[in-house]
C-alpha positions in Angstrom: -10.5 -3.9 -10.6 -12.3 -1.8 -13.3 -16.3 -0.6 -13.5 -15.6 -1.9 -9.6 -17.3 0.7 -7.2 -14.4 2.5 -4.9 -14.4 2.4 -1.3 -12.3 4.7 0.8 -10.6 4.0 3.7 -8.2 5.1 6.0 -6.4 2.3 8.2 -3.5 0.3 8.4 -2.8 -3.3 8.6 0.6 -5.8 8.3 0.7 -7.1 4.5 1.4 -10.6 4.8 3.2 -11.0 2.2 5.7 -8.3 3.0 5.5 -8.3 6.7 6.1 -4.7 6.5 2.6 -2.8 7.8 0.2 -1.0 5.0 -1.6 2.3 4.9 -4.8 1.2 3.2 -6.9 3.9 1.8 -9.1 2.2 -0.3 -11.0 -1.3 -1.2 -11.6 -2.0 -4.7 -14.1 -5.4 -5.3 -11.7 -8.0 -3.2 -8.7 -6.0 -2.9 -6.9 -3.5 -1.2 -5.3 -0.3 -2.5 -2.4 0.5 0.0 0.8 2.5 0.2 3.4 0.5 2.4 5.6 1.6 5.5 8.7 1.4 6.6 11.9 2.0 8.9 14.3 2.3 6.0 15.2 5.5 3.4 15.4 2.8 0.5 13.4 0.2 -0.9 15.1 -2.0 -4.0 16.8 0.9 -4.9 13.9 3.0 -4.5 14.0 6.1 -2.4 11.1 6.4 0.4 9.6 9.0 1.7 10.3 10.3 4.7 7.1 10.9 7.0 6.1 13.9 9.5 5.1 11.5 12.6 5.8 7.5 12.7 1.7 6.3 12.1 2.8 4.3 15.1 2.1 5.2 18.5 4.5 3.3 20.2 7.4 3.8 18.1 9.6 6.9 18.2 11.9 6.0 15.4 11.6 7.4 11.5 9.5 5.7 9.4 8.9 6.4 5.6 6.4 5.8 2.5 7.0 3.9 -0.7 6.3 6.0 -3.5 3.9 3.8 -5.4 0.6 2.8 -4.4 0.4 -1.4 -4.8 -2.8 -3.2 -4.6 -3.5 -7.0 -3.5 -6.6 -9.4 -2.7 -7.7 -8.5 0.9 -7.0 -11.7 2.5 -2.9 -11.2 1.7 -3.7 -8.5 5.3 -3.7 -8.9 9.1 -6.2 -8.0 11.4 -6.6 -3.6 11.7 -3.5 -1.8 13.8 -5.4 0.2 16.8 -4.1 3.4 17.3 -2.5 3.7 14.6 -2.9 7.2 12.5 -1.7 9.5 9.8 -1.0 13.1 10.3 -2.4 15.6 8.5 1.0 16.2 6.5 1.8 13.0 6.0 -1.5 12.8 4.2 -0.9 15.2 2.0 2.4 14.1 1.1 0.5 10.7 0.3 -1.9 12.1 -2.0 -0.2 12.2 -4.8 1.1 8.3 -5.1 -2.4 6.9 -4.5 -4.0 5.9 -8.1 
């Protein structure tokens, strides 16, 4: 991914590898910089994030951040979630972890 030009972006989409959904923020070449999502306060031991507003409109239930920002090849990712969206906090809380 080096001397690669940067391109940001600010959508999410379901990793396939995971199966967990993605807030990508930037492409890189052929992949994908993205910070994952989920329902539950750990990850392998990891502690998540909790966020501000779930991304997803039709869920009312907590979601949280990994603390890491993870990168793969863009076709490991499903088609762009509508409607979904980050609030203003949440990306601010985000900005750190994204490298």
């Amino acid at each position: 991914m080096k001397n690669k030009k940067e391109l940001k972006l600010d959508e999410f989409r379901k990793n396939k590898t995971t199966g967990h959904p993605v807030h990508i923020y930037a492409k890189v070449g052929d992949e994908f910089k993205h910070i994952g999502i989920t329902h539950s306060k750990v990850t392998q031991g990891i502690k998540n994030i909790k966020m501000e507003k779930n991304p997803d409109p039709k869920d009312d239930k907590p979601s949280y951040f990994k603390p890491k920002a993870e990168h793969q090849s863009t076709n490991k990712y499903g088609e762009r979630k509508a409607g979904w969206k980050l609030s203003e906090i949440d990306k601010e809380k985000m900005k750190p972890y994204r490298k």
